[in-house]
C-alpha positions in Angstrom: -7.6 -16.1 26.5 -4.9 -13.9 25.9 -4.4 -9.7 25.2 -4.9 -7.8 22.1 -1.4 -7.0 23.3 0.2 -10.6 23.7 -1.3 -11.7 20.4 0.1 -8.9 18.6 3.4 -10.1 19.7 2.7 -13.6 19.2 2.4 -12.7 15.4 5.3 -10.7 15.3 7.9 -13.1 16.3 6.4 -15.8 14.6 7.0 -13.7 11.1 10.4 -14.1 10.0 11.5 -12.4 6.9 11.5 -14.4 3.8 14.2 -15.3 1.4 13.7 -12.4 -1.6 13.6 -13.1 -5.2 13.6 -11.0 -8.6 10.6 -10.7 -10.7 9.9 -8.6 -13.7 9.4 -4.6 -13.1 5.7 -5.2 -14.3 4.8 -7.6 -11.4 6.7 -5.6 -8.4 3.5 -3.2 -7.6 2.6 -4.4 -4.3 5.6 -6.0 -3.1 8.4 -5.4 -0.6 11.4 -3.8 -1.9 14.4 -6.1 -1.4 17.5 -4.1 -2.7 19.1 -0.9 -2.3 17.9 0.9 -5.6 20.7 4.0 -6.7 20.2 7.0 -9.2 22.4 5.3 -12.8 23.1 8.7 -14.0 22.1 12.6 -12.7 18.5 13.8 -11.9 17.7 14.9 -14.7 20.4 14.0 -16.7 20.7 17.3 -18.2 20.2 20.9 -18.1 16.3 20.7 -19.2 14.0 23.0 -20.6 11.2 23.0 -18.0 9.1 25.7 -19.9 8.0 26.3 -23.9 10.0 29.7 -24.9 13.6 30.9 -26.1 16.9 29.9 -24.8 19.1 32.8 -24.3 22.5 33.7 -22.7 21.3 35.5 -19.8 24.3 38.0 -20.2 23.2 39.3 -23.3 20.0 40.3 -21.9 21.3 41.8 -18.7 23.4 43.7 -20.9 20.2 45.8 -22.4 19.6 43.3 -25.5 15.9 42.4 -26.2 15.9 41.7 -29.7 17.3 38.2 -30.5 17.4 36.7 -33.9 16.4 32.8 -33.7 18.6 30.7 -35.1 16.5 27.3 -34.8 14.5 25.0 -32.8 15.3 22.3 -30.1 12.8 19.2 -29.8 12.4 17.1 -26.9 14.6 13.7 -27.6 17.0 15.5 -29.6 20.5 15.5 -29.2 21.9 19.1 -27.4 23.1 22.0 -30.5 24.9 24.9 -29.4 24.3 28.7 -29.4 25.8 29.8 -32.5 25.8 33.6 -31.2 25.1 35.8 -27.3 23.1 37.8 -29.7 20.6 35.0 -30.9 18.3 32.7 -29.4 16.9 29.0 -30.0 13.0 28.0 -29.7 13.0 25.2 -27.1 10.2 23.0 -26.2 10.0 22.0 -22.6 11.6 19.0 -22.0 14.3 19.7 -24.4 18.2 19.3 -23.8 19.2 23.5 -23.1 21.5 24.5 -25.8 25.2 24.7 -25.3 25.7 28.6 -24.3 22.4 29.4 -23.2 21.3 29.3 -19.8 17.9 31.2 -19.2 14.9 30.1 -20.7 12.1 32.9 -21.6 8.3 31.6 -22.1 6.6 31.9 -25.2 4.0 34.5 -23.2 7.1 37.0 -22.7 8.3 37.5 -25.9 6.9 38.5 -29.5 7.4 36.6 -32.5 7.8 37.9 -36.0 9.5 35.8 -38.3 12.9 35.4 -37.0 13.0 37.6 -34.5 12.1 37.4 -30.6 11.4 40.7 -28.6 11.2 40.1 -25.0 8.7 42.7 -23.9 9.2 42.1 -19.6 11.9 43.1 -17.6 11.1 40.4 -15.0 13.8 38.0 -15.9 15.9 35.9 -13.9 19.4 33.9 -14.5 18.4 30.4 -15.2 15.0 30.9 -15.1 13.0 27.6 -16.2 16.2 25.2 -16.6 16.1 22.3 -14.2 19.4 22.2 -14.0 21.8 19.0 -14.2 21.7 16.8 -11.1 19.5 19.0 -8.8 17.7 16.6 -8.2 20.1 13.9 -7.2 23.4 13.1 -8.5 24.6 9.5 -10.2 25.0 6.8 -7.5 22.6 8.8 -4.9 20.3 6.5 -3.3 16.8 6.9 -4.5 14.8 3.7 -2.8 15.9 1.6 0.1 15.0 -2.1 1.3 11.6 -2.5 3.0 9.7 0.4 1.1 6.4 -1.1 0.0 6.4 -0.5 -4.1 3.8 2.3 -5.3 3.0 4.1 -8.3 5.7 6.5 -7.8 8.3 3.6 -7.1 7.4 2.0 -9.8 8.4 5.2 -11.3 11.9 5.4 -9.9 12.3 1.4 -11.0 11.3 2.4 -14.5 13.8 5.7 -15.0 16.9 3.5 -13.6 16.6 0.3 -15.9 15.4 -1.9 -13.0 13.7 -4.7 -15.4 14.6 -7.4 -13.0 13.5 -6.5 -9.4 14.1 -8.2 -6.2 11.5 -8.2 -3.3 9.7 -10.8 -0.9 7.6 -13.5 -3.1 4.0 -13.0 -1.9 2.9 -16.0 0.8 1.0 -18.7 -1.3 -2.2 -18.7 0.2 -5.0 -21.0 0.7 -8.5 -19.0 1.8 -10.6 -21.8 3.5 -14.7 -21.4 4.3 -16.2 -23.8 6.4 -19.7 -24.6 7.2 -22.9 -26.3 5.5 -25.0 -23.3 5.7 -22.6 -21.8 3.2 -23.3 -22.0 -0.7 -21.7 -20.4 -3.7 -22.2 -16.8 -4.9 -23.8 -17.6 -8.0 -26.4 -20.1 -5.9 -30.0 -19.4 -5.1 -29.7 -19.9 -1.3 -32.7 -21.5 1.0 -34.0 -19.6 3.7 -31.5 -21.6 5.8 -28.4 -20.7 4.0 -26.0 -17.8 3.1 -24.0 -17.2 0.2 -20.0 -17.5 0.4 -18.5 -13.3 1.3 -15.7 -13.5 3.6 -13.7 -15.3 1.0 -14.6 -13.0 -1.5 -13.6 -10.1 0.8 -10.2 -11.6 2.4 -9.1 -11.9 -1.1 -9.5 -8.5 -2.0 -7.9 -7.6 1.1 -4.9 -9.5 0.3 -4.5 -8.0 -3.6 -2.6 -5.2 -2.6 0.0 -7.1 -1.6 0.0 -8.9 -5.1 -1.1 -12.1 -3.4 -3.5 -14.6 -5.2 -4.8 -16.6 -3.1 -7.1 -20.0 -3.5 -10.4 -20.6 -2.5 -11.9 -24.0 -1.0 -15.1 -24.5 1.2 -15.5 -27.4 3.2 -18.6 -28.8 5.1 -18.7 -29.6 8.6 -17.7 -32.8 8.3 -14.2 -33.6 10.0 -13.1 -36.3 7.8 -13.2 -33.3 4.6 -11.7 -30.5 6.7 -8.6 -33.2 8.5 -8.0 -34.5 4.0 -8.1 -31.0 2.8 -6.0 -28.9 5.5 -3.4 -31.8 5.5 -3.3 -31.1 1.7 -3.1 -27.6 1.9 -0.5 -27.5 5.0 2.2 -28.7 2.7 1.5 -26.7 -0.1 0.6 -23.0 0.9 2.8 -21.0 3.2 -0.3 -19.4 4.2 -4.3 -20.7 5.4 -6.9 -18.5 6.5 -9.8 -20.1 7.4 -13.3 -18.3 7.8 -15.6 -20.5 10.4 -15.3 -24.0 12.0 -13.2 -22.1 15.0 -15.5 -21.1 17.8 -16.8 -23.7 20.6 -20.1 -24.9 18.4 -19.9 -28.5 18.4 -18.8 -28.8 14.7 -16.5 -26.6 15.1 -13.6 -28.9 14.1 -10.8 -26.3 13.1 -8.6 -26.4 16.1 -8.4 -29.7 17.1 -7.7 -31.1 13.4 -4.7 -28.2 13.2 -3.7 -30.0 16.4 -3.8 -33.4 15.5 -2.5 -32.6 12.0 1.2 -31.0 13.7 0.1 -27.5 13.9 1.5 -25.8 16.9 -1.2 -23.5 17.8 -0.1 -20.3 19.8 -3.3 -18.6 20.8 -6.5 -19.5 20.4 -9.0 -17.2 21.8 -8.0 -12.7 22.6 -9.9 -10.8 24.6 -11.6 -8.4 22.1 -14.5 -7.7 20.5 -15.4 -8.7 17.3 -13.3 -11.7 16.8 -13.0 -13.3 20.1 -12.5 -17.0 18.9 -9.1 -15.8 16.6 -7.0 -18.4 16.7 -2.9 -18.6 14.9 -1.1 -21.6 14.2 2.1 -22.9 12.6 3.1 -25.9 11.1 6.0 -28.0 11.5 6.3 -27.7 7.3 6.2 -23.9 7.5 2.6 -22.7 7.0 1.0 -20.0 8.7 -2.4 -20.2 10.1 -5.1 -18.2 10.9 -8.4 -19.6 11.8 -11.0 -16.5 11.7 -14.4 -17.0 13.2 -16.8 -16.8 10.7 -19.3 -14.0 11.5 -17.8 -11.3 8.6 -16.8 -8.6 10.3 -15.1 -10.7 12.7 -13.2 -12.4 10.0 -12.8 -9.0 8.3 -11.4 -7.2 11.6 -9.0 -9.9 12.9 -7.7 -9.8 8.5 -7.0 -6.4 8.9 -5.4 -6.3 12.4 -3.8 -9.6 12.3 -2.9 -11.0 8.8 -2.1 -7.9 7.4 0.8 -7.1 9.6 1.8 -10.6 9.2 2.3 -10.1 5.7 4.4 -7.1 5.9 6.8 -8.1 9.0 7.3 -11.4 6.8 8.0 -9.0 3.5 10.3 -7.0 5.4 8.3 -4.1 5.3 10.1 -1.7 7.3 8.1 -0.1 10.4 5.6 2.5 9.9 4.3 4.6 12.9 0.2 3.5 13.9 -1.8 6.5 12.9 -4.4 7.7 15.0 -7.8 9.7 15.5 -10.1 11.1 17.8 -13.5 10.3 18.5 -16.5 12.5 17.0 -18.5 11.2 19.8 -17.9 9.8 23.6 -18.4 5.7 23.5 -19.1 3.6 26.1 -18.3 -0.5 26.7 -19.1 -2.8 29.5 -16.7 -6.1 28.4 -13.8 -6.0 29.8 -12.4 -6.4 26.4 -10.6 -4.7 23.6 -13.3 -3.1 20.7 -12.6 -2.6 17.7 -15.5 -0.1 17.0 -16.1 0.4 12.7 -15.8 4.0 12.1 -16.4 6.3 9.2 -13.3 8.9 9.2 -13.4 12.7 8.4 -10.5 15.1 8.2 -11.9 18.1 10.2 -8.9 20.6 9.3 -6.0 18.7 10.1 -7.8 16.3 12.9 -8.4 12.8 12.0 -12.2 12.6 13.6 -13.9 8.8 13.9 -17.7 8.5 13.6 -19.0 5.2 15.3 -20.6 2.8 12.9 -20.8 0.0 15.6 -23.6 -1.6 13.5 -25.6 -4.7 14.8 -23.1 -7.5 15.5 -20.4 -9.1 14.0 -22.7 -10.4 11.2 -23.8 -7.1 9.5 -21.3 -7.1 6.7 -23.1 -4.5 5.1 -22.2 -2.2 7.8 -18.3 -2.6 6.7 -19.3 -0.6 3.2 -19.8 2.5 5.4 -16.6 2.5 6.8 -12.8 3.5 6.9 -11.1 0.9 9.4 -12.1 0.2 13.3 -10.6 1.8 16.2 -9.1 0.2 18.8 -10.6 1.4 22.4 -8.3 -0.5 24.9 -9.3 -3.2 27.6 -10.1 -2.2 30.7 -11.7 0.8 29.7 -15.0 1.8 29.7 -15.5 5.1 28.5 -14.3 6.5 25.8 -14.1 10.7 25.4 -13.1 12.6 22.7 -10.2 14.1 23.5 -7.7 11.0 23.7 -6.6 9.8 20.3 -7.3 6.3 19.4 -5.2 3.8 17.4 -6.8 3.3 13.8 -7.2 0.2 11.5 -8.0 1.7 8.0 -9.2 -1.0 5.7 -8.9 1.7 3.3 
């Protein structure tokens, strides 16, 4: 049995980053940014109107004018007029091109309006005010995204004001979600006293959407001839297998020793924490990934979270983010010599990042997890747990 530590590791190195590809803009949210993404003109392009009012040449006014005759209107989307006069203004609309000649924008709320005239009736104006002027924000050929950035709302953004239609990033691992066990029966069953309904499938999926994977689902019973036909299927098929169950030291637990047989180097079966003792992580000679969870849910849940997760982004070629962290609300205690991952419910106590135990009642209370942010690791070989050491956090959201 190895360390939280040593398994981490393990993981890491066995996580090389994948060959990128394009996809379309519309299918990038989620994905690992492969290319160096640059600004294809100025930020903004132009002098813009950031405010609904008149455009003005500020030396005019400084000069003691407040009456201005207007001489138009300027719509967003339309091409830039000029100032025909100093003494005359323009309505602009905010998001408009500035006219050529003005450069100070006064709001609607600072000026009177009668016919064509505008009185500016406040002597609190400024040079500029309300243009966001031409390139402040970045300048054509200025990098504005950079490989490894996971894409968001507001990359998407970025991707979308540059032209990027065709994006390159990491393809998503094609993945095969496996639940074994006879007690298990589908969702939409009636289940006997003696048998559960399918959830960590359903919740190892959702785990991996962010990521824009879509993975498959399969259950097998505990029958080794099934489980050794469909994982020699789906080892040359998927780059990635999670299986839920079938990996502990029951006697139908078959998982590990059909990866064996099937060519699976396994690299660790068994860490020394708590939930999710019997993880165990695999490769096979054709490529796959594998990680056998146990099958008690918030096992299978934690070791996703802590495990495959990471996996996923070192493979991606997600650059490195630092581990956030949080106090305890409340000392915690723990006799195994063991790493826990203790559920926690998180609140933001001015600044502070404060954990609330949730520990639950095992490994099977799945309906614990709903109550919760992430777990917090409390390292082996400790046994107490006080509230003034900061803790490493797993969010799960």
């Amino acid at each position: 049995m190895i360390s939280v530590k040593e398994a981490t590791q393990i993981v890491e190195d066995c996580a090389p980053v994948v060959k990128p590809h394009f996809v379309n803009l519309e299918q990038a949210g989620g994905c690992v940014l492969r290319e160096t993404i640059r600004a294809d003109r100025d930020f903004p392009p132009f002098n813009r109107v950031s405010m609904d009012g008149i455009a003005i040449r500020f030396a005019s006014y400084a000069e003691g004018r407040t009456d201005f005759l207007i001489r138009g209107q300027v719509a967003a989307g339309a091409p830039p007029p000029a100032l025909p006069h100093p003494a005359v203004c323009m309505e602009v609309a905010t998001g408009a091109v500035l006219p050529e000649g003005a450069d100070t924008v006064i709001p609607y709320e600072d000026v009177e309006i009668t016919g064509e005239r505008a009185i500016v009736y406040t002597a609190n104006i400024r040079f500029q005010q309300n243009v966001h002027q031409q390139g402040v924000d970045h300048r054509v050929s200025d990098i504005l995204l950079s490989p490894g950035q996971r894409i968001g709302a507001a990359e998407m953004a970025i991707l979308a004001t540059t032209g990027k239609t065709r994006v390159l990033v990491s393809p998503a691992p094609r993945t095969a979600i496996i639940a074994t066990g006879d007690e298990l029966v589908n969702i939409d069953s009636a289940p006997l006293p003696w048998q559960i309904r399918q959830s960590n499938p359903m919740a190892l999926q959702t785990l991996l959407a962010p990521w824009h994977i879509k993975s498959e689902i399969f259950h097998c019973k505990d029958d080794v001839k099934s489980i050794e036909c469909l994982v020699g299927k789906l080892l040359s098929e998927y780059d990635l297998l999670l299986f839920s169950g079938g990996v502990s030291a029951g006697k139908k637990d078959y998982v590990p020793e059909i990866l064996a047989v099937s060519g699976a180097q396994i690299h660790f079966h068994k860490v020394a924490q708590r939930p999710g003792k019997p993880l165990l992580f695999a490769q096979h000679k054709a490529g796959a990934a594998v990680f056998a969870l146990p099958g008690n849910p918030v096992s299978a849940f934690l070791c996703a979270c802590r495990y495959v997760i990471p996996w996923i982004g070192q493979r991606s070629g997600l650059s490195a983010t630092p581990a956030e962290w949080a106090f305890l609300a409340a000392p915690q205690s723990f006799k195994p010599d063991l790493t826990w991952f203790l559920p926690v419910s998180l609140e933001n106590d001015r600044g502070v990042l404060r954990a609330h135990a949730f520990a639950g009642h095992g490994s099977g209370d799945l309906a614990n997890l709903h109550r919760t942010n992430g777990f917090l690791e409390l390292p082996q070989g400790q046994h107490t747990f006080g509230v003034s050491e900061p803790f490493r956090l797993i969010r799960h959201r």
